[in-house]
Residue, then its C-alpha position, 0 to 999 in steps of 0.5 A: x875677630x874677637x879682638x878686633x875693634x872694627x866688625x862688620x855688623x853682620x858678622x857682630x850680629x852672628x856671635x850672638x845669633x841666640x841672644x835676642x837681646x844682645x843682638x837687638x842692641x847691636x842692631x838698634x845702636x846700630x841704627x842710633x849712632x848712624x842717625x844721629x850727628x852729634x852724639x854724647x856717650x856717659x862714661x863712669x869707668x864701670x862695667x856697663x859704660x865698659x860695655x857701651x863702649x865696646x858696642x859703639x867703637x865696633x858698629x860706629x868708630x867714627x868722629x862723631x861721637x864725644x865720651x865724657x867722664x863727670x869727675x865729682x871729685x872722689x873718683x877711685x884711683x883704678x877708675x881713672x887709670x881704668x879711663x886711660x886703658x879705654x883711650x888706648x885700647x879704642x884710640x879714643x878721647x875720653x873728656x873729663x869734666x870737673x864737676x860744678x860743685x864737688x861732692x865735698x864741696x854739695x856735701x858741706x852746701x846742702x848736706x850729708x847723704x843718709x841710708x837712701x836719696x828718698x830719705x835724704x830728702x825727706x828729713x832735708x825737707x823736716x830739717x829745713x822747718x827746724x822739725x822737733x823729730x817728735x811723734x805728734x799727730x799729722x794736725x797739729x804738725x801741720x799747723x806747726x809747718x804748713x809748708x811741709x807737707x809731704x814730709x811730715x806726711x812721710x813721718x807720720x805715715x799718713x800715706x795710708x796702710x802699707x804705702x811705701x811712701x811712710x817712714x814705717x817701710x823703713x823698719x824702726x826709723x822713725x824710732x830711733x829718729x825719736x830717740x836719736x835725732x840727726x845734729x847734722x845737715x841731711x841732704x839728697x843733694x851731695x852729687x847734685x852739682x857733680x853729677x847733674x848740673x854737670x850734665x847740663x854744661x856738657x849739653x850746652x858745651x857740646x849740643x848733642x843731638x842724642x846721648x847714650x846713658x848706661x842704665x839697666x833697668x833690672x839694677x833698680x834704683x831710682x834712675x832705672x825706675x824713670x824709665x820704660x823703655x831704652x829711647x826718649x826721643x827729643x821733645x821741647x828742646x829737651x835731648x834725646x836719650x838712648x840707654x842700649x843695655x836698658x833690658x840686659x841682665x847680668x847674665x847678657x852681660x856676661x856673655x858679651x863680656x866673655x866673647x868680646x874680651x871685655x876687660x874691666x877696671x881694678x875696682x871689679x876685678x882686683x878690689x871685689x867691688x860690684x859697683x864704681x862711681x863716687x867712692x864711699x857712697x853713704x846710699x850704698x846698702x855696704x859701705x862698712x865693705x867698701x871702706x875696707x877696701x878702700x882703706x886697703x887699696x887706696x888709703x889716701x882717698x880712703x882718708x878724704x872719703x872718712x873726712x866727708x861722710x864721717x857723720x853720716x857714717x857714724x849715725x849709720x852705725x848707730x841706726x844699724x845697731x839700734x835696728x838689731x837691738x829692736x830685732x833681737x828684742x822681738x825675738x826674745x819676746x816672741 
């Protein structure tokens, strides 16, 4: 039975009877894909998808729903093979559509990615106003850039004591920002045209009625902090959205995997990764890690990602070391 694909729903229900969860899922999919026409589902070749998968081919497997891969260019090799398995294991088609702009192609338009999309942002915003990165007062910054608000509100911690919207809750930035300032573009936007407005096309191209979104509030990060709940119903034209594993764990998540034979890509269970998607991401809190491994396992693409990041990296670096240099002094001192 576990090996099969196609389950009766009260048999699939039974095999996880004590995981309220888990169970609650299978029946609101259940539900979900039995409601709805036109269905979309995001594949990413990670784990999560993986799973997503695996829960709508066992209570659904119908021709009513659309599995589609966003390829933003940087994709690993394990994902793409990873695709072809998910296709021949379920008998299913999965699109793959070529991003609007390419994360190299957003890269050299708008930017480079540094430390996370929220600082990005920022210092994109700065940038854009030809910022000095000088520590003046909030007034006469102002007057300086009067259309530049809420940066310079960021840089000079004028959010009030303790916000997290200050550049002090990243411990030493604004420092070595002083010292060191970027002399290259920094941009949030890197996956904008790869990711989201390759989104809209595929909701224009395909018109679902609903779409299935593999986020799990407990991984954080800004997609999962949008959300509070696993449905957004249709409203004002905008598509409706379901996210089955919203409130799984990993522990859920592990239990599904071992009792429905779950297998996933090369990028988890032979490179070490806890995470697929653009390869190389400067927002990754390790990527030193990650460009080991890709070096290792797929050089080719581990040469195109050092081409497209190598500032980023490089500046990266030099923060990291200036923040251990600042750490090291204060223990010495103290």
């Amino acid at each position: 039975m576990l090996g099969e694909i196609n389950i009766e729903i009260n048999k699939f229900l039974e095999l996880f009877n004590n995981n309220e969860i888990i169970s609650k899922t299978i029946m609101t999919s259940n539900i979900k894909l039995n409601t709805y026409q036109d269905i979309i589902i995001s594949i990413s070749g990670g784990s999560d998808s993986d799973i997503m998968i695996d829960i709508a081919e066992k209570i659904d497997h119908s021709s009513n729903i659309k599995y589609v891969f966003f390829d933003t260019g940087i994709e690993y090799e394990a994902t793409k093979k990873h695709l072809n398995y998910l296709e021949e294991k379920y008998g299913i088609s999965i699109i793959k559509e070529k991003a609007v702009l390419s994360v190299l192609s957003g890269c050299k338009k708008f930017g480079l990615p540094f430390l996370s999309k929220r600082e990005s942002n920022l210092i994109s915003r700065l940038q854009k106003h030809e910022f000095n990165f000088k520590d003046e007062p909030f007034d006469v910054l102002i007057k300086r850039h009067p259309n530049c608000r809420v940066a310079l509100r960021w840089w000079c911690n004028d959010f009030g004591d303790g916000s997290k919207f200050n550049i002090n809750r990243k411990k030493y930035l604004k420092e070595f920002m002083i010292k060191s300032p970027p002399t290259f573009l920094i941009s949030d936007k890197c996956c904008d045209g790869a990711k989201k407005k390759t989104a809209k096309v595929v909701d224009k191209k395909y018109i679902p009625d609903v779409k299935l979104i593999g986020i799990r509030k407990s991984e954080g990060g800004a997609r999962s902090t949008a959300y509070k709940n696993c449905f957004t119903p249709e409203n004002n034209g905008k598509i409706a959205e379901y996210r089955p594993l919203f409130f799984w764990k990993n522990a859920d998540k592990k239990e599904y995997e071992e009792k429905m034979g779950v297998i996933h890509s090369d990028c988890y269970s032979k490179y070490g990764l806890t995470r697929t998607g653009c390869a190389g991401c400067p927002f990754g809190s390790n990527f030193e890690k990650e460009l080991e491994i890709l070096k290792e396992n797929e050089p080719k693409l581990y040469v195109a990602i050092i081409n497209i990041f190598h500032d980023s990296y490089e500046y990266m670096r030099k923060f990291n070391e200036y923040r251990r240099a600042c750490k090291l002094n204060e223990i010495q001192n103290s």
